[in-house]
mmCIF file of the C-alpha atoms, coordinates in Angstrom:
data_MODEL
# 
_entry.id   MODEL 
# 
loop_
_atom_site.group_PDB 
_atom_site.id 
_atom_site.type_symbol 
_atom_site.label_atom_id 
_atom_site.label_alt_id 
_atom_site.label_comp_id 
_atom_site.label_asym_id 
_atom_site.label_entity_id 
_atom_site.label_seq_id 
_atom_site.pdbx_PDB_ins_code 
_atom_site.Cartn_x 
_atom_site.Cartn_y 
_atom_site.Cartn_z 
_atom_site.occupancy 
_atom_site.B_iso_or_equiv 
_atom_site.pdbx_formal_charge 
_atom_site.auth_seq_id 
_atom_site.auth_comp_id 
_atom_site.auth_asym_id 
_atom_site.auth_atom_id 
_atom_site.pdbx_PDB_model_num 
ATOM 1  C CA . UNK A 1 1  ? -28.966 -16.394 -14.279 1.00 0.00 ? 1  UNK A CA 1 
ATOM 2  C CA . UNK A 1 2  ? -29.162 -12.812 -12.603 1.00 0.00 ? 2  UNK A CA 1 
ATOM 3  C CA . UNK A 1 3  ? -27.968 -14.492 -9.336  1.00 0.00 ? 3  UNK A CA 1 
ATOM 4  C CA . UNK A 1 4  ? -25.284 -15.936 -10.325 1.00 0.00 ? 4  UNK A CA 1 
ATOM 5  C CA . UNK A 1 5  ? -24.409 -12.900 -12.456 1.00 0.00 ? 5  UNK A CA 1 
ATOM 6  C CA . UNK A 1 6  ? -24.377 -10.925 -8.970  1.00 0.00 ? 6  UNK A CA 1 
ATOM 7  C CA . UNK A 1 7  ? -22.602 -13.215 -6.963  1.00 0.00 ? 7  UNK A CA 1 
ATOM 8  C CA . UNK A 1 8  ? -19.744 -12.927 -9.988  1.00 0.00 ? 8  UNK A CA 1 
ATOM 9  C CA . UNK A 1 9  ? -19.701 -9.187  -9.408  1.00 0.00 ? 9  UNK A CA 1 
ATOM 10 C CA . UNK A 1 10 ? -19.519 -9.476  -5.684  1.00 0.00 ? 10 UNK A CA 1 
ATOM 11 C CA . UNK A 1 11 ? -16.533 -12.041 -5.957  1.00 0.00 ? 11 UNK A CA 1 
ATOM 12 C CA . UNK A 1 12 ? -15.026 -9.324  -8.761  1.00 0.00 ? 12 UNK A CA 1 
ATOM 13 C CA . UNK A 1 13 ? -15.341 -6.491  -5.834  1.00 0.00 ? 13 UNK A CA 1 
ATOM 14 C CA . UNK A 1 14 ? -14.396 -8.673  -3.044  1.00 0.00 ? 14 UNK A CA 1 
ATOM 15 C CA . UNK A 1 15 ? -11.167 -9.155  -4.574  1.00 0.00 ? 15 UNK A CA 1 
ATOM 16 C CA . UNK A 1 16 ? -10.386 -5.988  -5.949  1.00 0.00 ? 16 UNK A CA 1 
ATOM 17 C CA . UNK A 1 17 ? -11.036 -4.496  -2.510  1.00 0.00 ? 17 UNK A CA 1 
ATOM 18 C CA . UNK A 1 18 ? -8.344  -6.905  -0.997  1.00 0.00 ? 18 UNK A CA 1 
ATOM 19 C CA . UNK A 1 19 ? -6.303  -5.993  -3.844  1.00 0.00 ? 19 UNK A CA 1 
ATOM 20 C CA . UNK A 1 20 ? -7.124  -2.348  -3.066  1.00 0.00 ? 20 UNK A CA 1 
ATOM 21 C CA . UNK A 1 21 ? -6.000  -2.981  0.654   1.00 0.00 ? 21 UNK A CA 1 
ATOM 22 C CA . UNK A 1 22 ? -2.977  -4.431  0.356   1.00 0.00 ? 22 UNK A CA 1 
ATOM 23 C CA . UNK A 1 23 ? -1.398  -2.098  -2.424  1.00 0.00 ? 23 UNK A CA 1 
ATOM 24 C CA . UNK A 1 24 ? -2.187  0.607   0.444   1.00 0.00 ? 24 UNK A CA 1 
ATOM 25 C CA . UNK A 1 25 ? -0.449  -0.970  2.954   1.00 0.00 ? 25 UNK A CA 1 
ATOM 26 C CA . UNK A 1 26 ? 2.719   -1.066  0.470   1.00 0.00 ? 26 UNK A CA 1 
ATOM 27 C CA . UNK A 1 27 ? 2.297   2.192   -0.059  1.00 0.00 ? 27 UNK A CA 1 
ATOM 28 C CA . UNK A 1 28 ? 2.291   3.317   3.295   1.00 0.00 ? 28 UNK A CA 1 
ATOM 29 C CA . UNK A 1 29 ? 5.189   0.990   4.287   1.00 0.00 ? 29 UNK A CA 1 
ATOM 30 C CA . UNK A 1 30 ? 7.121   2.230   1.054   1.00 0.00 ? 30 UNK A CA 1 
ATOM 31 C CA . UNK A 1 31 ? 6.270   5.611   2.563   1.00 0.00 ? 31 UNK A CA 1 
ATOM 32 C CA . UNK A 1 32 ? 7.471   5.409   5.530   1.00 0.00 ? 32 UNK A CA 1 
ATOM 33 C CA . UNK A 1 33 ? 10.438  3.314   4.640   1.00 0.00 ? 33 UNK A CA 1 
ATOM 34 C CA . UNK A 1 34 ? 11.627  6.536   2.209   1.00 0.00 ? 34 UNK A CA 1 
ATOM 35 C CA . UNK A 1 35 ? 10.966  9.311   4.853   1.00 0.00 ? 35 UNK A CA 1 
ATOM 36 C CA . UNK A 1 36 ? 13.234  6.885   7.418   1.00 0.00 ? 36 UNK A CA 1 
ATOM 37 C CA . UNK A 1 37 ? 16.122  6.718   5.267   1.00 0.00 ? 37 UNK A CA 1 
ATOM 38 C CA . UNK A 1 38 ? 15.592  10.659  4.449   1.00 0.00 ? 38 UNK A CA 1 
ATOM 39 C CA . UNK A 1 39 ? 16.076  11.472  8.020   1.00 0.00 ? 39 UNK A CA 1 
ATOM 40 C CA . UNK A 1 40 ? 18.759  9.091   9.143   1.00 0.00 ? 40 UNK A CA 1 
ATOM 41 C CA . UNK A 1 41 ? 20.786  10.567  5.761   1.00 0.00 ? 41 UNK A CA 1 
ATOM 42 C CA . UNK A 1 42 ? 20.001  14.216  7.130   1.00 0.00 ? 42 UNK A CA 1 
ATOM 43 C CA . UNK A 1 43 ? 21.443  12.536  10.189  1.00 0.00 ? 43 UNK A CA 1 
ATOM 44 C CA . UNK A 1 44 ? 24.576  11.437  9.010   1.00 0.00 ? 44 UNK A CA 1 
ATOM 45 C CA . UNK A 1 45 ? 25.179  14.549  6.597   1.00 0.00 ? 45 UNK A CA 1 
ATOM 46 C CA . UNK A 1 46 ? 24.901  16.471  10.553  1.00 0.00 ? 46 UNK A CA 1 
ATOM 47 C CA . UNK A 1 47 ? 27.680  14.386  11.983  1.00 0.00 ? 47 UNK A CA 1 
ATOM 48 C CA . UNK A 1 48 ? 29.611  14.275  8.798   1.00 0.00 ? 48 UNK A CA 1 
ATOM 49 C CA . UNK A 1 49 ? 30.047  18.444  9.405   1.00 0.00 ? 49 UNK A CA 1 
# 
């Protein structure tokens, strides 16, 4: 009963982990997508003076 009880928990953490991972990865890509588009609109504002 206690073994299976711990193998539960490790499955609960394995996936939360992965979960975990991949919301940081969206993050990050989110991140980077919004400080792109801030620069190439600084960009454009630049040529548009």
């Amino acid at each position: 009963m206690g073994a299976s009880r711990q193998l539960v928990i490790a499955a609960i953490v394995v996936v939360f982990l992965h979960m975990y991972h991949n919301v940081d990865l969206m993050v990050k890509h989110s991140v980077k997508r919004t400080i792109l588009i801030e620069c190439n609109a600084k960009a454009i504002e630049q040529r548009l003076e």
